[in-house]
N, C-alpha and C positions, 0 to 999 in steps of 0.2 A: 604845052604842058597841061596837063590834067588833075588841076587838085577842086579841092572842095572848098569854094567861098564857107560855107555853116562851119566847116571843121578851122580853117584858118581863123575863126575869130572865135574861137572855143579851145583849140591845142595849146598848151603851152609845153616848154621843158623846164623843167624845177631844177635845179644843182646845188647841191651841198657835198662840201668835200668832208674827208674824214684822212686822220697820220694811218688807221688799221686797216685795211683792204676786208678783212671775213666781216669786221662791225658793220662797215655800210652793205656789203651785201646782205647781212640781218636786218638792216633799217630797210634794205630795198623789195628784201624777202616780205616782211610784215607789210609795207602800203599795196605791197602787189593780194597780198591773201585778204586784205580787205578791201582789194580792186579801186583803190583809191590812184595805181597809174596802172598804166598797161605794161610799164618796161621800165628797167633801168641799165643802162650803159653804165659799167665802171672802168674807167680809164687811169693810165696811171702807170708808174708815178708819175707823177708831175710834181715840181718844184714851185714853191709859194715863197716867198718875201713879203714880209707884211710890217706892219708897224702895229705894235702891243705895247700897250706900258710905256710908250716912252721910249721904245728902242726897235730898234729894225733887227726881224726874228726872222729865221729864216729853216722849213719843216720839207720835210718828203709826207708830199697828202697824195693820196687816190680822188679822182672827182666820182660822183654820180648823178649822170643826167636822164632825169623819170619823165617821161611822156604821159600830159594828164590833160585833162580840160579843167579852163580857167576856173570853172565855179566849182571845182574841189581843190582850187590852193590854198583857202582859208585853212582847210582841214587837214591838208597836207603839212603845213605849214607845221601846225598845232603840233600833229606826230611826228614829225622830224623832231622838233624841239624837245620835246617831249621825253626821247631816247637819246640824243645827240650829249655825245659828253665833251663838247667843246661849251665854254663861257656865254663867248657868241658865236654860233657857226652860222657859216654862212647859206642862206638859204633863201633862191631867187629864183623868180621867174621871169623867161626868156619866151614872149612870142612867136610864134611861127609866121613868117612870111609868107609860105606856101608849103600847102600837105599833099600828097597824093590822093587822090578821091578814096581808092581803097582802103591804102594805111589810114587814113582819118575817121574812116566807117569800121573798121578793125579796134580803133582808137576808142569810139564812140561805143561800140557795143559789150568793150569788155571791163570798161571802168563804170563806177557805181550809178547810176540816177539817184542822181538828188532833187526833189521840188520838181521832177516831171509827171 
């Protein structure tokens, strides 16, 4: 296997689901034009079960997983929230184990520098 130790300890995936399928692709739309990720996969439906309020709710959500480096999830974070018309939505970062050397340099050069 050929990935990139630098990009493995830099890539994450973000996910935050949404019940409207066009809204997250707008949330996904806007981080990608401020190159804040490189991509967002929307998957879906997917069926959620949750506990809200005191009772077990249960929605048809879409997820969307954004491909980004770790030191723009503060900011990612911020914008998701920011736009997101859930209470609390959910929105987390997932490590990568292992990147492709290439995809991780594709990764690297087309989301923002910050503090470089």
């Amino acid at each position: 296997m050929s990935y990139s130790t630098l990009t493995v300890n830099l890539m994450i995936n973000v996910i935050t689901t949404l019940d409207n399928r066009d809204t997250l692709e707008k949330i996904g739309r806007f981080l990608l034009e401020k190159k804040l990720v490189a991509c967002i996969q929307i998957v879906g439906p997917v069926r959620s079960v949750y506990w809200w309020k005191g009772r077990i709710e249960e929605a048809e959500e879409w997820m969307g997983i954004m491909k980004t480096r770790r030191e723009l999830y503060p900011v990612v974070e911020r914008e998701i929230k920011a736009v997101h018309p859930y209470e609390v939505p959910q929105i987390e970062a997932v490590e990568a184990a292992g990147v492709f050397g290439a995809y991780g340099r594709w990764l690297e050069d087309v989301t923002e520098r910050r503090g470089a």
